[in-house]
The first five atom37 places (N, CA, C, CB, O) and aatype in JSON, in Angstrom:
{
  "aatype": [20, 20, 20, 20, 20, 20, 20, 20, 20, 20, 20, 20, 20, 20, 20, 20, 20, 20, 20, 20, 20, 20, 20, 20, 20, 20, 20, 20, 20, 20, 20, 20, 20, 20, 20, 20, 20, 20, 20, 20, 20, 20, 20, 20, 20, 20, 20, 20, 20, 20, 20, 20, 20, 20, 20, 20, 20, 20, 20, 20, 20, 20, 20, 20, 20, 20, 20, 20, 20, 20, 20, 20, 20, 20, 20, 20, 20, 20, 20, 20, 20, 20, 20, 20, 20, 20, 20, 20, 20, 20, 20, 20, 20, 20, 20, 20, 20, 20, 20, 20, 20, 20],
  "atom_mask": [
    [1, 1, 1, 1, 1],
    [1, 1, 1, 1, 1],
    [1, 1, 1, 1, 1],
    [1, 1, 1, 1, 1],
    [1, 1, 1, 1, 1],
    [1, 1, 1, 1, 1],
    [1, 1, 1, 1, 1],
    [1, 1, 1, 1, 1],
    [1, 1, 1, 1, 1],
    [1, 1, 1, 1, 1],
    [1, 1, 1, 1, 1],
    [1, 1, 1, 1, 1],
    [1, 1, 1, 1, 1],
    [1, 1, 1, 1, 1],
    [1, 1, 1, 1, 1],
    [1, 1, 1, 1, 1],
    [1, 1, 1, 1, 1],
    [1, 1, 1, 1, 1],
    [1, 1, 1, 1, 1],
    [1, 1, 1, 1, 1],
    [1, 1, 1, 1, 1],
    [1, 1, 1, 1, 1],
    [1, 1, 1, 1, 1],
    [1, 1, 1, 1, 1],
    [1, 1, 1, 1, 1],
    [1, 1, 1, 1, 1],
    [1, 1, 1, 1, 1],
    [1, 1, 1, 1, 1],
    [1, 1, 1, 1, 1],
    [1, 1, 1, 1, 1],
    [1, 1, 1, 1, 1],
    [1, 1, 1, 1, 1],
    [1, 1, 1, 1, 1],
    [1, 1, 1, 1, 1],
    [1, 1, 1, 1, 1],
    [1, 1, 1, 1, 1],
    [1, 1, 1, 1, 1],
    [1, 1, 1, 1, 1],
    [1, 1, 1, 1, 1],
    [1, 1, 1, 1, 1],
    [1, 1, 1, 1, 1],
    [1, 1, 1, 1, 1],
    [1, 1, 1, 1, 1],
    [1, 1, 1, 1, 1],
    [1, 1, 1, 1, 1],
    [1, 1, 1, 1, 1],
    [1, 1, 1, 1, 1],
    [1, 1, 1, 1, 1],
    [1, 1, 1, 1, 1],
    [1, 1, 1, 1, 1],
    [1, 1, 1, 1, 1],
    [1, 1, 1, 1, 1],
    [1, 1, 1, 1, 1],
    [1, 1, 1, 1, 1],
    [1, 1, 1, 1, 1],
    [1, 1, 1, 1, 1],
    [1, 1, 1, 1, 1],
    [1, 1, 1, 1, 1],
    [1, 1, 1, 1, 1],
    [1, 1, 1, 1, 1],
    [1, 1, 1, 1, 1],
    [1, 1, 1, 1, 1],
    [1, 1, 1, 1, 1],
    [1, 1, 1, 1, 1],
    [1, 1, 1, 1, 1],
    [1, 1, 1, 1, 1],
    [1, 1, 1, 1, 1],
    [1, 1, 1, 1, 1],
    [1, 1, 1, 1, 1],
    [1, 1, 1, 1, 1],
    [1, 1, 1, 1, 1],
    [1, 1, 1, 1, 1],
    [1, 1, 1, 1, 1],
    [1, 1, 1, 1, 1],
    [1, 1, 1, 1, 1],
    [1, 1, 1, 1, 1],
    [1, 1, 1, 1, 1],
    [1, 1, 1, 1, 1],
    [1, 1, 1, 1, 1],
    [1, 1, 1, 1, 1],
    [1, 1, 1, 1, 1],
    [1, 1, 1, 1, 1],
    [1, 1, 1, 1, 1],
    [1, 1, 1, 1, 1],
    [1, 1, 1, 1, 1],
    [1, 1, 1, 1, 1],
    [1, 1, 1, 1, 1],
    [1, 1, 1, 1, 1],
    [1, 1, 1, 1, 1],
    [1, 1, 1, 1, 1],
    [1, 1, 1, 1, 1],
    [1, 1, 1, 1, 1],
    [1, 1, 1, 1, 1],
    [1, 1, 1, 1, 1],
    [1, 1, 1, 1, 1],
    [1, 1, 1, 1, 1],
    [1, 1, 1, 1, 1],
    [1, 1, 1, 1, 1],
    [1, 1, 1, 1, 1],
    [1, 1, 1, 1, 1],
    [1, 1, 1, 1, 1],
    [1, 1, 1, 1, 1]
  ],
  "atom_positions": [
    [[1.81, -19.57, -16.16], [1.43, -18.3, -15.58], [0.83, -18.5, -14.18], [0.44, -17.57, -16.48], [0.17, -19.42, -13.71]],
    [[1.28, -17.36, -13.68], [0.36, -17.64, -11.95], [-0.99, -16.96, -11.86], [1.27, -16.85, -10.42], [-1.0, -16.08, -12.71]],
    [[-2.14, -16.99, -11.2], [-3.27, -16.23, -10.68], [-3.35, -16.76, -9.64], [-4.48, -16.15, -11.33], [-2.94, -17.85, -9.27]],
    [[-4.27, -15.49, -8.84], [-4.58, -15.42, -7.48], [-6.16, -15.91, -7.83], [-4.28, -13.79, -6.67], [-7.0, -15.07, -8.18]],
    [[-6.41, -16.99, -7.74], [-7.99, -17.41, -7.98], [-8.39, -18.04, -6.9], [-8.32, -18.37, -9.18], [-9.61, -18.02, -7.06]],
    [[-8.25, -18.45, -6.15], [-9.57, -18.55, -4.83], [-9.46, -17.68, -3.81], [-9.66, -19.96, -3.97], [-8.84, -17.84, -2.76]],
    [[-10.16, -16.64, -4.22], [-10.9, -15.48, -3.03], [-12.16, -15.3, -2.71], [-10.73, -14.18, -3.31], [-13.04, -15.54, -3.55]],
    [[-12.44, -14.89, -1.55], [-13.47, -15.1, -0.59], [-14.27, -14.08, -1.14], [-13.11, -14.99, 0.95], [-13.52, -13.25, -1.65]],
    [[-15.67, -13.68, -1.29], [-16.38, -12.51, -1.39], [-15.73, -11.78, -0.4], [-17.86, -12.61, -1.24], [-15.21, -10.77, -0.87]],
    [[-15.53, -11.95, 1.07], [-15.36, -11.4, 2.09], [-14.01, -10.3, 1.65], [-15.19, -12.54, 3.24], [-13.97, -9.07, 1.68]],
    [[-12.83, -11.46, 1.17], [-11.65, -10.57, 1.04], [-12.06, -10.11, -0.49], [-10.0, -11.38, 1.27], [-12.02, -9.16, 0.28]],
    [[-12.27, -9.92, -1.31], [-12.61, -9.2, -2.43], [-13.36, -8.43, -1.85], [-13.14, -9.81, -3.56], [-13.27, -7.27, -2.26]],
    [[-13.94, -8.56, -1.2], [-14.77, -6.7, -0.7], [-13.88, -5.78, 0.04], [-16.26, -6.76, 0.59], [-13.93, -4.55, -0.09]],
    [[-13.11, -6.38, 0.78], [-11.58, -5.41, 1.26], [-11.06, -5.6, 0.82], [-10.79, -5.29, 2.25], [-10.01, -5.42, 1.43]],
    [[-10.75, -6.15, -0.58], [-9.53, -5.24, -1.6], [-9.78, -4.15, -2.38], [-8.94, -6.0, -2.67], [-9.03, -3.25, -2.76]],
    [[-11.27, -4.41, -2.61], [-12.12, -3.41, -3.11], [-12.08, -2.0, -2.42], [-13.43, -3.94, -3.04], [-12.02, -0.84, -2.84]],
    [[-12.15, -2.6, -1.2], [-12.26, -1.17, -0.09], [-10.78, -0.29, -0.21], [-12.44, -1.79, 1.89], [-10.65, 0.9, -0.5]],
    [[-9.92, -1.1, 0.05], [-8.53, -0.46, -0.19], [-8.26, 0.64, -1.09], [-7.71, -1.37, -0.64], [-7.97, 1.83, -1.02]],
    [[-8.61, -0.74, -2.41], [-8.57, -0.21, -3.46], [-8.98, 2.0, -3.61], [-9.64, -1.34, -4.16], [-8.25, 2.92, -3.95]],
    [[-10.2, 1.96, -3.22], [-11.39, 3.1, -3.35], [-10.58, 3.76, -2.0], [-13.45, 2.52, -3.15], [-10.05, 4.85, -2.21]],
    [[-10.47, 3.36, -1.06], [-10.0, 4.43, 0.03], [-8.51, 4.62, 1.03], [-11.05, 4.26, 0.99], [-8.25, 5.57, 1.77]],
    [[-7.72, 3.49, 0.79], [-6.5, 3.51, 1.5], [-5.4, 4.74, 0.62], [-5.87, 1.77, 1.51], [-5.12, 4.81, -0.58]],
    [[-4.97, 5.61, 1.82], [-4.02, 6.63, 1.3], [-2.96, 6.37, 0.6], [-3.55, 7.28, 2.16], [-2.62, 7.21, -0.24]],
    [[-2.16, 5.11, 0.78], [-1.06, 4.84, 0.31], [-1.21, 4.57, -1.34], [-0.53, 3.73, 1.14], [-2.36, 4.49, -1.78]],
    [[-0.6, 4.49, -1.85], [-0.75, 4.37, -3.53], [-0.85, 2.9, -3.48], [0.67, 5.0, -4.64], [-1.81, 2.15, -3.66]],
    [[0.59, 2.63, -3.15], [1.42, 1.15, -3.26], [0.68, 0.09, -2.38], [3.12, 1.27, -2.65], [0.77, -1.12, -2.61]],
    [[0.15, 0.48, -1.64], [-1.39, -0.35, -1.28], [-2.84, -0.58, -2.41], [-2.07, 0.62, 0.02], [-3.51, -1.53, -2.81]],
    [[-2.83, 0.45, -2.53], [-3.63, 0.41, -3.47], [-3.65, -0.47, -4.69], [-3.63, 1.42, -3.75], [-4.56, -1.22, -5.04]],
    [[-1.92, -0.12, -5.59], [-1.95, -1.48, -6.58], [-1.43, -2.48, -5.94], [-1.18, -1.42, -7.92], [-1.09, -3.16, -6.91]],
    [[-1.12, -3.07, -5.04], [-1.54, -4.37, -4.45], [-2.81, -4.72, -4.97], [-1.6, -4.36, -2.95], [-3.17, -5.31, -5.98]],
    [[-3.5, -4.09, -3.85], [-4.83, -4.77, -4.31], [-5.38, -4.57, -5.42], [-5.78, -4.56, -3.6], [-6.31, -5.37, -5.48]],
    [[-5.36, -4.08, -6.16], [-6.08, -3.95, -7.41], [-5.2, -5.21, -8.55], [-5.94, -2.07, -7.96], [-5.6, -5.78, -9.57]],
    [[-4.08, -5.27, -7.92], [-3.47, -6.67, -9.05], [-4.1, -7.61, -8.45], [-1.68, -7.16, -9.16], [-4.69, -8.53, -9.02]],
    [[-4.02, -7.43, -7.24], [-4.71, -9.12, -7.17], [-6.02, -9.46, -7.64], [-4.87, -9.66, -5.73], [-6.32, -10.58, -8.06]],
    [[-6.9, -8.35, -7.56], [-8.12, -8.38, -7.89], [-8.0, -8.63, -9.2], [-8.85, -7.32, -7.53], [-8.72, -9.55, -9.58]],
    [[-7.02, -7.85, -10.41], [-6.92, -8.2, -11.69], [-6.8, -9.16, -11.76], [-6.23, -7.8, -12.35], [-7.43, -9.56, -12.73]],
    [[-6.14, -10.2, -11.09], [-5.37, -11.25, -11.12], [-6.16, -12.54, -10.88], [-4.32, -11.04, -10.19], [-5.84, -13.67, -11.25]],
    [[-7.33, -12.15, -10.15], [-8.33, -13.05, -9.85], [-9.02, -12.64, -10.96], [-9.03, -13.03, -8.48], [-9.58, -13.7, -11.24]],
    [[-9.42, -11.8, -11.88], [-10.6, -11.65, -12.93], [-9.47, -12.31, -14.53], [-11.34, -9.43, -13.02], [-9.74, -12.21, -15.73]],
    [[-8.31, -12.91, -13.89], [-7.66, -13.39, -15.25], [-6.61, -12.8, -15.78], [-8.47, -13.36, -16.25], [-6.08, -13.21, -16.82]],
    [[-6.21, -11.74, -15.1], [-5.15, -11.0, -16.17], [-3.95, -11.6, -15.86], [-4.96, -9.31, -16.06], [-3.76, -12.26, -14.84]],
    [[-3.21, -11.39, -16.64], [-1.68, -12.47, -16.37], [-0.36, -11.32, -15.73], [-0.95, -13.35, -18.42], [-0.26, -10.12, -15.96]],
    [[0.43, -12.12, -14.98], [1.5, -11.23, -14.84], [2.28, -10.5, -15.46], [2.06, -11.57, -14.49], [3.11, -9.72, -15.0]],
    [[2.01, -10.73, -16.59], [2.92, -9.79, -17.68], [1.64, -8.3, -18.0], [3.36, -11.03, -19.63], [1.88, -7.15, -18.34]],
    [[0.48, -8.9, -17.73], [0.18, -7.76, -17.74], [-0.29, -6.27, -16.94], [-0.27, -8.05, -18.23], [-0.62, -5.1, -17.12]],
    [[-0.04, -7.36, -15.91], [0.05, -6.72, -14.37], [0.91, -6.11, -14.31], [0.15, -7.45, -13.24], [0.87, -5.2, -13.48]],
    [[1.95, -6.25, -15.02], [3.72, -5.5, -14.89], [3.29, -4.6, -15.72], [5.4, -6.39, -15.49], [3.47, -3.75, -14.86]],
    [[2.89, -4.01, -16.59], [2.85, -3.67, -17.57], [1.59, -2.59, -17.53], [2.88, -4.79, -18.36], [1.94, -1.58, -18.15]],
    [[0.4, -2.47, -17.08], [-0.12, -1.46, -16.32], [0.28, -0.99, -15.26], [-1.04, -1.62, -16.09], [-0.08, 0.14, -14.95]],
    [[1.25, -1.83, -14.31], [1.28, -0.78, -12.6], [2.52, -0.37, -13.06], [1.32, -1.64, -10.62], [2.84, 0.66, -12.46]],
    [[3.73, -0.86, -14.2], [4.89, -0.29, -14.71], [5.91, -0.51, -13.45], [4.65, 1.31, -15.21], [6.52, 0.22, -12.66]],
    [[5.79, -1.67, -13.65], [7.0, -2.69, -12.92], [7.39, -3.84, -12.84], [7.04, -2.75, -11.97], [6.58, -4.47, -13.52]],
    [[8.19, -4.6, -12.41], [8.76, -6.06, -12.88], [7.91, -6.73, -12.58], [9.98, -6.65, -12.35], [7.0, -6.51, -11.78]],
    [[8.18, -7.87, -13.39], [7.19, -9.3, -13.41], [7.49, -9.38, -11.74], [7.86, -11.02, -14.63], [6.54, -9.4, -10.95]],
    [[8.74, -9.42, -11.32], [9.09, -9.77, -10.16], [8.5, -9.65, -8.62], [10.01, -9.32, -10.23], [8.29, -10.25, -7.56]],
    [[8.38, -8.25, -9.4], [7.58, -7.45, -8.16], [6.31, -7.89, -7.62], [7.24, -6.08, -8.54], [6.01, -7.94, -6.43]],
    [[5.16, -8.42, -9.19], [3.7, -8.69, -9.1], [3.95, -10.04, -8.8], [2.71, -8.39, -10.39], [2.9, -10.64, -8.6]],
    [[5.32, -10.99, -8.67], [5.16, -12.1, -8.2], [5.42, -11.91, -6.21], [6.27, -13.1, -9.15], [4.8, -12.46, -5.29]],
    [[6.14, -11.29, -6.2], [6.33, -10.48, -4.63], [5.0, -10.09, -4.26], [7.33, -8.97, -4.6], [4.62, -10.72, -3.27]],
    [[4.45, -9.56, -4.55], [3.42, -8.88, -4.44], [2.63, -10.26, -3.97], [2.99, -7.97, -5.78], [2.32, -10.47, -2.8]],
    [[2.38, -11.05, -4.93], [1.51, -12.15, -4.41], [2.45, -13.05, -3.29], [0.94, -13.13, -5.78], [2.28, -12.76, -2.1]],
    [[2.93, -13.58, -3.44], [3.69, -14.28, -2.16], [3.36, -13.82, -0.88], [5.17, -14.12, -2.19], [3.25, -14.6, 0.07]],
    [[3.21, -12.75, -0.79], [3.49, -11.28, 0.43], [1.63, -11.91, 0.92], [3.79, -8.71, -0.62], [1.25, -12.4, 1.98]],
    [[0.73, -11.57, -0.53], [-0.62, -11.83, -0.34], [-0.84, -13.6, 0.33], [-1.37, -11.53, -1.98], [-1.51, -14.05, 1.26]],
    [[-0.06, -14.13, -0.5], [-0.59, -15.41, -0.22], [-0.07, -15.85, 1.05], [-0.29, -16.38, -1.29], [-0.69, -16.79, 1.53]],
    [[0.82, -15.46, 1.67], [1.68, -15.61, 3.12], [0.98, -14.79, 4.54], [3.37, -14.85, 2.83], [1.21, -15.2, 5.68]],
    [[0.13, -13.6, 4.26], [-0.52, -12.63, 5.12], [-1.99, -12.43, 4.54], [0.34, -11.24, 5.15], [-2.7, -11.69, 5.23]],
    [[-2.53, -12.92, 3.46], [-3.65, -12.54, 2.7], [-3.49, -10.75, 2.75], [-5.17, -13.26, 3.43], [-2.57, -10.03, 2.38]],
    [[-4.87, -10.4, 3.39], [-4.97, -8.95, 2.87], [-3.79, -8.18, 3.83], [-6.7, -8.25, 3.09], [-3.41, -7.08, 3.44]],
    [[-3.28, -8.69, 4.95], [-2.13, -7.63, 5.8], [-1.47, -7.34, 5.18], [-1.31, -7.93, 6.83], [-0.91, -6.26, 5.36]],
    [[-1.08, -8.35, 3.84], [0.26, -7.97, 3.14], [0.09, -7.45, 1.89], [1.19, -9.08, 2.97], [0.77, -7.71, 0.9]],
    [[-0.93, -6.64, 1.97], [-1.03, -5.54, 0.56], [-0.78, -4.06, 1.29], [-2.89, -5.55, -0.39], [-0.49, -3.03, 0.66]],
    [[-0.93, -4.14, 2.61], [-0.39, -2.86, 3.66], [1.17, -2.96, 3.3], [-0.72, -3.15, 5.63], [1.86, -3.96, 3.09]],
    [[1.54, -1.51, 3.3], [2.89, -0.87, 3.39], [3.66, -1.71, 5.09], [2.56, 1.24, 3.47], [3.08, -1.66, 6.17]],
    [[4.6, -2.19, 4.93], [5.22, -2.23, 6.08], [5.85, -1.32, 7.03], [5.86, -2.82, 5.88], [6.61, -0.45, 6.6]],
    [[5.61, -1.43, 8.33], [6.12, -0.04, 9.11], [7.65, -0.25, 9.04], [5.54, 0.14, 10.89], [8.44, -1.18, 8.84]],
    [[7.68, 1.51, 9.42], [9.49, 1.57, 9.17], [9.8, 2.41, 7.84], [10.27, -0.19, 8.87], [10.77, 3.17, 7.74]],
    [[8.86, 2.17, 6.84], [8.79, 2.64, 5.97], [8.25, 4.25, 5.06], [8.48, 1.79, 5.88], [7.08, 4.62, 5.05]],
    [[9.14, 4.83, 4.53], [8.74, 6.36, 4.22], [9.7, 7.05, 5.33], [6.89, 6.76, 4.45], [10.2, 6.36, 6.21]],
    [[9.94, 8.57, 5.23], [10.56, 9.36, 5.83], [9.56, 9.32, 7.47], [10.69, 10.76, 4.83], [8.36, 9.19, 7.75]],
    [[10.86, 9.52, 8.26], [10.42, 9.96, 9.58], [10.31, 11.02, 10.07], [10.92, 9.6, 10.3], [11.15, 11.89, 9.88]],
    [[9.12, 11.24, 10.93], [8.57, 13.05, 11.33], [10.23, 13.21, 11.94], [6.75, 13.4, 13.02], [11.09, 12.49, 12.45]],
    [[10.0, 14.88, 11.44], [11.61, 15.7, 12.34], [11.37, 16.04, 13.4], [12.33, 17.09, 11.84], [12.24, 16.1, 14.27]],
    [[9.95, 16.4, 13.63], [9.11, 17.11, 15.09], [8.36, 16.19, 15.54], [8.07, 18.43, 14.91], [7.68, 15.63, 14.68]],
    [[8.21, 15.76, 16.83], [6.87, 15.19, 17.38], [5.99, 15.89, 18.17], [7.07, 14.15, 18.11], [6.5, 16.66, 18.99]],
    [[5.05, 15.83, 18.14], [3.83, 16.42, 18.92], [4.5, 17.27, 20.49], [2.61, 14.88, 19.36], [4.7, 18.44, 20.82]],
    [[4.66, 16.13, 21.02], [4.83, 16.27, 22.8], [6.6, 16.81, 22.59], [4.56, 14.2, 24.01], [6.87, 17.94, 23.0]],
    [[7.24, 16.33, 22.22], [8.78, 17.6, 22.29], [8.81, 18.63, 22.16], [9.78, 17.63, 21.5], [9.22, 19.49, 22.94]],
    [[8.26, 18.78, 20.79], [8.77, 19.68, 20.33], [7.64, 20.89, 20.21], [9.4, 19.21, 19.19], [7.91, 21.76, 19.38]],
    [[6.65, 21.0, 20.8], [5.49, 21.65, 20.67], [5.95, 23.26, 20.97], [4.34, 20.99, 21.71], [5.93, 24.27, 20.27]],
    [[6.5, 22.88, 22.81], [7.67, 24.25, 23.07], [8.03, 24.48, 22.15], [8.91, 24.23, 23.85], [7.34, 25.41, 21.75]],
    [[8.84, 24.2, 21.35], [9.96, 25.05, 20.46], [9.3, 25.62, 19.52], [11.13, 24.27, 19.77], [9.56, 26.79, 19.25]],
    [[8.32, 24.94, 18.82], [7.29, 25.33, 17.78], [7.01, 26.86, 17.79], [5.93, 24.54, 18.03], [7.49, 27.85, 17.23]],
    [[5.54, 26.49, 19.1], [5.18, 27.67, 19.72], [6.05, 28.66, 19.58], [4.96, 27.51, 20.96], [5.83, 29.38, 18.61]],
    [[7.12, 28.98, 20.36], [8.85, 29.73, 20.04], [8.84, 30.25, 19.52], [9.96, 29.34, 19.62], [8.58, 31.42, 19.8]],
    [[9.1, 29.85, 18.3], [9.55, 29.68, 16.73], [8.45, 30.65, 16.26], [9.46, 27.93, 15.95], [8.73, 31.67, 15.63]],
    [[7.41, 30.36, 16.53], [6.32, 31.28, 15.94], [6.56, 32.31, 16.21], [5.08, 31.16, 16.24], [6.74, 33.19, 15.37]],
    [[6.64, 32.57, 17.94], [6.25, 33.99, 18.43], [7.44, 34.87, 18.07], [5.95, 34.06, 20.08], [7.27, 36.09, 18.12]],
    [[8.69, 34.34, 17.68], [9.61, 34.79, 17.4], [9.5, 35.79, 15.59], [10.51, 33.52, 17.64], [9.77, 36.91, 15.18]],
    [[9.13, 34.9, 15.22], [9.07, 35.06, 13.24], [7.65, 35.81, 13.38], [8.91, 33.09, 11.93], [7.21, 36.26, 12.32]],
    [[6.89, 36.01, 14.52], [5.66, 37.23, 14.49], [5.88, 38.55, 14.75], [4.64, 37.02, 15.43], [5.17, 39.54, 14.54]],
    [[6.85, 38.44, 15.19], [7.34, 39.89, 15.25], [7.96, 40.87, 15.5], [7.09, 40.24, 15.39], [7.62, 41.96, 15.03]]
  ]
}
């Protein structure tokens, strides 16, 4: 079996932090496996609460052990891209409103 067992107080207090406040979910169980993972729990059972492959919680660590805490962050690129941006499309917005007001 694998564990993530030598961590720093330092980085266990920002996984902790993540854990409690980062928006992303999939950030979130990152860190919280590893943290399981350092208090002993095994990969099968890591798969098995976040309800996904052994594979993944071995990815998952590789990712950790190759970037430490960067690589419990979502990579950019990732998730849908805005249709509107701020500075383009603000004109048209505006528009759009005054139009559908009345």
């Amino acid at each position: 079996m694998r564990y993530i067992n030598k961590l720093d107080e330092e980085v266990i207090k920002e996984l902790e932090e993540i854990v409690k406040e980062d928006k992303r979910y999939k950030s979130r169980y990152r860190a919280q496996s590893i943290l399981l993972s350092h208090q002993g729990k095994s990969v099968n059972e890591l798969a098995e609460i976040f309800g996904c492959k052994i594979r993944t919680i071995y990815r998952w660590f590789d990712r950790f052990e190759a970037e430490k805490v960067k690589g419990v962050y979502e990579l950019k690129g990732r998730g849908r891209k805005a249709i509107l941006t701020k500075e383009a499309d603000a004109k048209k917005v505006k528009e759009y409103i005054k139009k559908t007001l009345i």
